[in-house]
C-alpha positions in Angstrom: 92.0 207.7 39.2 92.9 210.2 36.7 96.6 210.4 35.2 98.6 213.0 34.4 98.3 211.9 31.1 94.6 211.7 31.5 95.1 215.8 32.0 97.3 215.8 28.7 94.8 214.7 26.4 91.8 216.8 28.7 94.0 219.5 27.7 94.1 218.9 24.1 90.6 218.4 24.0 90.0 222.2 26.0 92.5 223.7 22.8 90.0 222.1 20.7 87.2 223.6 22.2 88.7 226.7 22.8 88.6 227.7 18.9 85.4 227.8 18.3 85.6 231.0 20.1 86.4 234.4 18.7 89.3 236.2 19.1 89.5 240.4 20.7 88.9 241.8 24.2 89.3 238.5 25.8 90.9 235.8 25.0 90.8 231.8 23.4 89.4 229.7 26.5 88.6 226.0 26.4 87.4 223.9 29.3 86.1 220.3 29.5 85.1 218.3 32.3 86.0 214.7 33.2 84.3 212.1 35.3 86.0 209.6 37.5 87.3 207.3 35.2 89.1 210.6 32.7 85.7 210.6 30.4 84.9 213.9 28.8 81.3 214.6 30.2 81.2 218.4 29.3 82.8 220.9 27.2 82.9 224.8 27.1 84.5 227.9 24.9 83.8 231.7 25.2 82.0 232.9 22.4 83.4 237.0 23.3 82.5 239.8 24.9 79.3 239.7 27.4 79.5 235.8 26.4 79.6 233.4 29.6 83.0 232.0 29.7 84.3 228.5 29.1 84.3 226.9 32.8 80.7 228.2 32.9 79.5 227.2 29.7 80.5 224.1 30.0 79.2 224.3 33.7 76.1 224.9 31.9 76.0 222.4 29.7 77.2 219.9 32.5 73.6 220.7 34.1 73.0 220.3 37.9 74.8 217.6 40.1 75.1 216.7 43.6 77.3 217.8 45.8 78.9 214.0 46.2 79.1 213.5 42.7 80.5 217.2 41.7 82.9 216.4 43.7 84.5 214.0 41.8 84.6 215.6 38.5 87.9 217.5 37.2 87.5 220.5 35.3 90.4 221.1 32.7 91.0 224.7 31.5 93.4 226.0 29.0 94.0 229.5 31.0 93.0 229.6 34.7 89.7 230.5 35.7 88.8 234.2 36.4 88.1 236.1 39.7 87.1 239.2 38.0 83.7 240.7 37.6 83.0 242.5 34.4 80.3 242.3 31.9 79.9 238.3 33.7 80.6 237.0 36.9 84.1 235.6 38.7 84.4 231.9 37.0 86.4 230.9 40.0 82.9 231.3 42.2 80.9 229.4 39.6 83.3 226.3 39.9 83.7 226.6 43.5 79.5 226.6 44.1 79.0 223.8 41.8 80.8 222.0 43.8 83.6 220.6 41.7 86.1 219.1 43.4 89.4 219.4 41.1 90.5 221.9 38.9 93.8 222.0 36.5 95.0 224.9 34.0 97.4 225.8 31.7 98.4 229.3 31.5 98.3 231.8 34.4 96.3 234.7 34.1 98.5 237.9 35.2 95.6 240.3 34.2 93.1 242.4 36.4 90.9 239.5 36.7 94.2 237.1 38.6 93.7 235.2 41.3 91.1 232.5 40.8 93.6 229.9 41.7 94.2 231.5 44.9 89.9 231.3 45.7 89.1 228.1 44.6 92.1 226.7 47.0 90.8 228.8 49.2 87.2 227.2 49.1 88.6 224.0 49.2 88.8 222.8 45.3 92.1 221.1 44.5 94.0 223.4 42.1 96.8 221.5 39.4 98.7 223.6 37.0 100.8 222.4 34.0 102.3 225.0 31.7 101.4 224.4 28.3 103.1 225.7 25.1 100.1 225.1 22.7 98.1 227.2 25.1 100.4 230.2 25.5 100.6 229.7 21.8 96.5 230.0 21.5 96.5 233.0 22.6 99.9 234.7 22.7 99.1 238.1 20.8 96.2 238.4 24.0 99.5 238.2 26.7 101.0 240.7 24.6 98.2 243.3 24.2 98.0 242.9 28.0 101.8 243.0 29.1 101.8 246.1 26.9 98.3 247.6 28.8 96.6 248.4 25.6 94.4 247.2 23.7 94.2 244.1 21.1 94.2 245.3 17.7 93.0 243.9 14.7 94.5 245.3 11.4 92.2 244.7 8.1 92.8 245.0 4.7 90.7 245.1 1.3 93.3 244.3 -1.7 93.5 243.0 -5.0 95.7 240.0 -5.6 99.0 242.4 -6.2 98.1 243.9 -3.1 96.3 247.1 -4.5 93.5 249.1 -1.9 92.9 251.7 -4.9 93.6 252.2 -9.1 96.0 255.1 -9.8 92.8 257.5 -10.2 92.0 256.9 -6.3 88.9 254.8 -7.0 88.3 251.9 -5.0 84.7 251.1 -4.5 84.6 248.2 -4.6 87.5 246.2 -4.9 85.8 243.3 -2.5 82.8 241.1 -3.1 79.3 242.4 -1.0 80.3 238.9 0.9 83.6 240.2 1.7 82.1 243.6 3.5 78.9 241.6 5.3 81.9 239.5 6.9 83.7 243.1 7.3 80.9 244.6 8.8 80.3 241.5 10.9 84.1 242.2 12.3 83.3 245.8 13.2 80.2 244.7 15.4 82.3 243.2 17.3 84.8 246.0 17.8 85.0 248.4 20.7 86.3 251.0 18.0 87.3 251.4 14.6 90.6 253.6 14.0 91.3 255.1 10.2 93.4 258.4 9.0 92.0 261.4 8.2 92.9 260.9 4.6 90.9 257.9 4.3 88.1 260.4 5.8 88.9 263.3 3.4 88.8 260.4 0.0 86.0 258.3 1.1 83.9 260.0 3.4 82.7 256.4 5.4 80.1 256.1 7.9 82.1 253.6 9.9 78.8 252.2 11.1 78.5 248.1 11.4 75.3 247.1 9.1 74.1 244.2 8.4 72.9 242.3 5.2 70.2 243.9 5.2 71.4 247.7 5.3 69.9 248.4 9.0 72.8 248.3 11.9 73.6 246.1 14.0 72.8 246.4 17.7 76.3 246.9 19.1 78.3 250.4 17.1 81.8 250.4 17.4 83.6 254.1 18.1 85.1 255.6 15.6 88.6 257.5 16.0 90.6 259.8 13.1 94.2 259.9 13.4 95.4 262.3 12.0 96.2 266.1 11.9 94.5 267.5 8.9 91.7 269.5 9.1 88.7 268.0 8.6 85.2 269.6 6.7 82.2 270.3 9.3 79.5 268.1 7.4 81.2 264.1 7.4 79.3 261.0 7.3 80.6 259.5 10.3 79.7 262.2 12.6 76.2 261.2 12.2 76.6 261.1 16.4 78.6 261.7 19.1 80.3 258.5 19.2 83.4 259.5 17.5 86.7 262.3 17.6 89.5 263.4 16.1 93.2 262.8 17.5 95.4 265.5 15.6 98.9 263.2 16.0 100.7 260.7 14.4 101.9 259.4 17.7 100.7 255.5 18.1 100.8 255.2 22.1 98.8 258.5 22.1 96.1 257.1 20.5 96.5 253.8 22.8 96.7 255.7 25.7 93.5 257.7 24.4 92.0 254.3 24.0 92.6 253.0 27.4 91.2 256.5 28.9 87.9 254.9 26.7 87.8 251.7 28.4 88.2 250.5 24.6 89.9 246.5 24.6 89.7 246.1 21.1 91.0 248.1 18.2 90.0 247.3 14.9 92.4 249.2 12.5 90.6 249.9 9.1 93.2 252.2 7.2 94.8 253.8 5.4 97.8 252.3 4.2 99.7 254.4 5.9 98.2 253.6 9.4 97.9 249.9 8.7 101.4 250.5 8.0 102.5 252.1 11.0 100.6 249.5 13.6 102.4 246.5 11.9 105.9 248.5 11.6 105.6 248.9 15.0 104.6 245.1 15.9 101.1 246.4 17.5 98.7 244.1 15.2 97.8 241.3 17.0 95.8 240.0 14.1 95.7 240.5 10.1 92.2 240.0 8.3 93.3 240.3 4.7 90.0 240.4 2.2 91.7 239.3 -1.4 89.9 239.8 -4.9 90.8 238.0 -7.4 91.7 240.9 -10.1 95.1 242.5 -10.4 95.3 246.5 -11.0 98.9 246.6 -11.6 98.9 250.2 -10.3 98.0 252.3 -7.4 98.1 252.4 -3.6 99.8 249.3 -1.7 98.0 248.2 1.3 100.7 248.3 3.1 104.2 249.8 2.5 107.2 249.7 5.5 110.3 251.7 4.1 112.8 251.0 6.9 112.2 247.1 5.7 115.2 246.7 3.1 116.0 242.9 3.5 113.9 239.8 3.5 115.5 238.7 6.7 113.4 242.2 7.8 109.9 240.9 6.5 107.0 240.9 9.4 106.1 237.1 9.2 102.6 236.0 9.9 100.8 233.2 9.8 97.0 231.4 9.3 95.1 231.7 12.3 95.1 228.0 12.6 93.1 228.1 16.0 90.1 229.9 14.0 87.8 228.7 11.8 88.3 231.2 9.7 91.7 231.1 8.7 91.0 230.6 4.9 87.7 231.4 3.9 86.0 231.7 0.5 83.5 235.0 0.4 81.9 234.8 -2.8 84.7 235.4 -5.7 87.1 236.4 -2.8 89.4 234.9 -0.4 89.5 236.2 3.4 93.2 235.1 5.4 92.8 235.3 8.8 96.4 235.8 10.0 98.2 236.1 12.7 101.9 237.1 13.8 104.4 234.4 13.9 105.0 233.2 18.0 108.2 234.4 19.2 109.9 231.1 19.6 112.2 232.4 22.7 109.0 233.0 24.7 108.6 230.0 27.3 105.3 229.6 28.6 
């Protein structure tokens, strides 16, 4: 029989599994499957977007059973199990035809994609819940973004090690290794969109395309949005289609709202300063990739620069993604962070 302690350590095991995934759109899910006597038989994490999720990965993985000996197996899930359809089908329904006879979760899902609980009771699964702190922790910026309805947004920055994006004369090509913007162009494949300023625009003239190693692009292309109010010249590299526009406002919940009209679930905020400023003034990044170089230019631009912050007590505290593999990764001569906000500590699950 298996305890509640049994479930304890299933759990742990599902966090485990769970970060091999990748954060944005959807969230950090780990499941495992247990046997009769509380033996881990089968694991599973979503990989993203389009990606089967965890209960049916590790469905998958599990491979086909009878309906007797399905039954007997408990399924262990770190958020409970969808019964949504979007780009894949309602986990709930998956569980429920393999046959699988007990199902327990952590965190309930208050989304759009609710009520899998509710189904598989319904089709005769037994359902357990246990609130979990570690798991609301995994993936507490996600519940954020989607109390808030908007979008989770990922805030990156390419600095030297005093915390430099340019030298006093403007230049800044390149401050990062070619390894730091592979990985950066990796991180904008998986994007819905990428937002920057129409200053950045007007200095730089980027493509905001997502290419690989090799120069060519990569199959998915994010959408690129200018914030901004400044008029912009008719010939720009990014406007090499018709996948991109121009907000003229400052306002950060236009541009949100602007982005939920889009159906766009993940933001990936590339500057300027003063926009990757703005999003983490006003608590709205979720996540901080932070590209470092090792050279120090002693002068210039500041990647990012809050004025109303006059005190330490007022400093925005993050800290390393420790449920990501990349947290602290080497790329060539530079170092990448992978950082998120702090948890807010009042928050119960």
């Amino acid at each position: 029989m298996i305890t509640g302690q049994d479930l304890k350590q299933a759990l742990r095991t599902a966090l485990e599994t769970a970060a091999r995934g990748t954060r944005g759109a959807n969230p950090l899910v780990g499941a495992c499957i247990l046997d009769e006597q509380a033996r881990v038989i089968a694991t599973g994490f979503h990989q993203g977007a389009g990606h089967p999720h965890a209960e049916v990965d590790a469905l998958r993985r599990l491979g086909r059973l009878d309906a007797q000996a399905a039954a007997k197996l408990t399924m262990v899930v770190t958020l409970e199990p969808c019964n949504h359809t979007g780009r894949t089908g309602p986990c709930s329904q998956a569980i429920a035809a393999a046959g699988i006879g007990h199902v327990h979760y952590a965190m309930s899902d208050d989304t759009a994609a609710s009520g899998g609980a509710e189904y598989l009771r319904a089709h005769g699964v037994t359902v357990s819940q246990a609130a979990d702190r570690a798991s609301w922790e995994l993936n507490h910026r996600w519940f954020r973004a989607k109390a808030q309805n908007r979008p989770f947004i990922t805030v990156k920055t390419a600095q030297s090690l005093d915390g430099r994006i340019n030298a006093p004369d403007g230049s800044s090509q390149w401050i990062t290794s070619d390894a730091s913007r592979v990985h950066a162009h990796q991180l904008r494949a998986r994007v819905d969109a990428i937002v920057v300023g129409t200053g950045t625009v007007l200095s730089d003239d980027p493509r905001l395309s997502a290419r690989t190693a090799a120069g060519g692009l990569h199959e998915r292309q994010p959408y690129r949005l200018v914030l901004g109010k400044r008029q912009l010249p008719d010939q720009l590299a990014l406007a090499h289609d018709a996948n991109w526009e121009q907000l003229p406002t400052h306002d950060l919940q236009q541009l949100l709202e602007r982005a939920r009209e889009l159906g766009l679930h993940h933001l990936l905020i590339e500057g300027g300063a003063t926009i990757a400023s703005a999003f983490i003034e006003a608590d709205l990044a979720d996540e901080l990739y932070c590209y470092q170089a090792p050279m120090i230019l002693g002068a210039g631009t500041t990647a990012v620069n809050i004025p109303t912050v006059t005190t330490l007590s007022q400093a925005r505290r993050f800290r390393l993604d420790a449920a990501h593999q990349e947290a602290l990764t080497r790329l060539g001569p530079d170092v990448l962070l992978h950082l998120e906000p702090l948890p807010d500590p009042d928050t119960r699950p």
